[in-house]
C-alpha positions in Angstrom: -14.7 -13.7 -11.9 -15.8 -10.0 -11.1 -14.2 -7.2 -13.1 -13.9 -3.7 -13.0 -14.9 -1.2 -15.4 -11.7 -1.1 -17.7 -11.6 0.7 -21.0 -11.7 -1.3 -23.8 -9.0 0.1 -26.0 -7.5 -1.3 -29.3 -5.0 -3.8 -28.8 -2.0 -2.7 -30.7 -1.0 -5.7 -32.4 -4.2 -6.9 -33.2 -4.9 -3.5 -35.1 -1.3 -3.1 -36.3 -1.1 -6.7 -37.5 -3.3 -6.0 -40.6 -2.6 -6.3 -44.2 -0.7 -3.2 -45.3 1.8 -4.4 -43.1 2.7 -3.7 -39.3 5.4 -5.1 -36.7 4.2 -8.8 -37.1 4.0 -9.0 -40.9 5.6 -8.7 -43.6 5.2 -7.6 -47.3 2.6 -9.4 -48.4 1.1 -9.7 -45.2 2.1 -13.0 -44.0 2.9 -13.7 -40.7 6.3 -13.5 -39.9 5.9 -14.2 -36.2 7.6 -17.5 -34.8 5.6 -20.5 -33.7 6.3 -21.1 -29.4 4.5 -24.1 -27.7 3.5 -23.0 -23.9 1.7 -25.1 -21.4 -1.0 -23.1 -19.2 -3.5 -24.8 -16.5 -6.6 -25.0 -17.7 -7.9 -22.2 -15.2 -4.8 -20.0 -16.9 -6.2 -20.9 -20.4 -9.8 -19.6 -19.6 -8.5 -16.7 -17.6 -6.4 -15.7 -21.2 -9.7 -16.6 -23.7 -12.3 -14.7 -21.5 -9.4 -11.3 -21.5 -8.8 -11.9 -25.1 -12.7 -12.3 -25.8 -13.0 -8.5 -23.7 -10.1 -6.8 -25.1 -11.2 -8.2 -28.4 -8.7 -10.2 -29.8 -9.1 -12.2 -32.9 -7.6 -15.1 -30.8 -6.2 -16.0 -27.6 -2.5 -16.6 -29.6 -2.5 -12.6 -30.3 -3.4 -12.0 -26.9 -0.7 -14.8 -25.5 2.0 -12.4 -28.0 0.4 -9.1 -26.4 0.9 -10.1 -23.0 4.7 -11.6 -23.7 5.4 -8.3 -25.3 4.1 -6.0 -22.5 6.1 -8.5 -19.9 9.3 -8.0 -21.6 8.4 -3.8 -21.5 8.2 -4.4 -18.5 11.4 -6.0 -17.3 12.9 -3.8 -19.2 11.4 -0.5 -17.4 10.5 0.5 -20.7 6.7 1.0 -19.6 4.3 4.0 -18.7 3.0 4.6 -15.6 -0.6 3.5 -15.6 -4.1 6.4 -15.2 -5.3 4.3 -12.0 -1.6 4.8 -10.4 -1.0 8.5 -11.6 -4.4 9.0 -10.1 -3.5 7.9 -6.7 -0.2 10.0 -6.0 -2.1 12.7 -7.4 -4.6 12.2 -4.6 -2.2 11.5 -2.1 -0.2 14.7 -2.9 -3.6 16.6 -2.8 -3.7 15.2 0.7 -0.5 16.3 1.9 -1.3 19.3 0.8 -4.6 19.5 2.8 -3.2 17.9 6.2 -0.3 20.4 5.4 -2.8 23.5 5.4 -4.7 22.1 8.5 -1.5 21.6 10.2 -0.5 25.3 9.9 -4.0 26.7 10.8 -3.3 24.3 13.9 -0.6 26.6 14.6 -1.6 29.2 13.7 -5.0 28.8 16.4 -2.5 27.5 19.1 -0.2 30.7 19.3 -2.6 33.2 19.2 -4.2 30.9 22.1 -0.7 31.1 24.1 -0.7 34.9 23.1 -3.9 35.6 24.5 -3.1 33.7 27.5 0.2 35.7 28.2 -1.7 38.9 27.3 -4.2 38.0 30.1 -1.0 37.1 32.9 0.8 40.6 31.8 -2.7 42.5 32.2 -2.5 43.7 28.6 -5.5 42.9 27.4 -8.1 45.0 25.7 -10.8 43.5 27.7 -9.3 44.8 30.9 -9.2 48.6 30.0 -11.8 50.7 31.9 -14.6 52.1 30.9 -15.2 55.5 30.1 -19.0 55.0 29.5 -18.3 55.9 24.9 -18.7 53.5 22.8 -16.1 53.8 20.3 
């Protein structure tokens, strides 16, 4: 499996699950958590140790909670929008922006052409004017 440089950053409940208490204990520090029976292919079940092992997870069952919880975020569009995506539409704004620029010097270039042109047809043009022999 080939994986991308991802930043290894605390997993909440791992770090909030500890003994002075946190959204998975209680009191004393016990687990307060329900017990759930899943069935995962094996390739599912490797996939979930080997991202549990990197994010470092004590165990794949706080990793299975981790990823239930983040699911249900998400289908509740309670979720932020993620660096790699934010870093996109800022490039593809910066773009727009760019072919936006380009676009008027385009315009810019072809008028002045059409001007020059008509210049030339009326006989208007600087180029024209006789010479006196002074350079001014």
């Amino acid at each position: 499996m080939t994986v991308v440089d991802e930043p290894k950053a605390a997993p909440p409940a791992v770090r909030a699950a500890s003994r002075s208490g946190g959204p998975s204990t209680d009191h004393n520090g016990g687990d307060r958590r329900e017990r759930v029976f899943t069935r995962l292919s094996s390739d599912e079940r490797q996939r979930a140790e080997y991202w549990a092992q990197r994010r470092g997870y004590s165990s794949v069952n706080e990793y299975y909670a981790e990823a239930i919880a983040e699911k249900v975020q998400r289908e509740n569009l309670d979720f932020d929008i993620p660096d790699l995506l934010t870093a996109r539409i800022n490039q593809v704004i910066d773009e727009l922006k760019a072919l936006s620029t380009n676009n008027a010097n385009l315009e810019r270039v072809v008028t002045m052409g059409f001007d020059s042109l008509l210049g030339l047809t009326r006989g208007d043009n600087y180029l024209l004017d006789e010479e006196n022999g002074e350079l001014t």
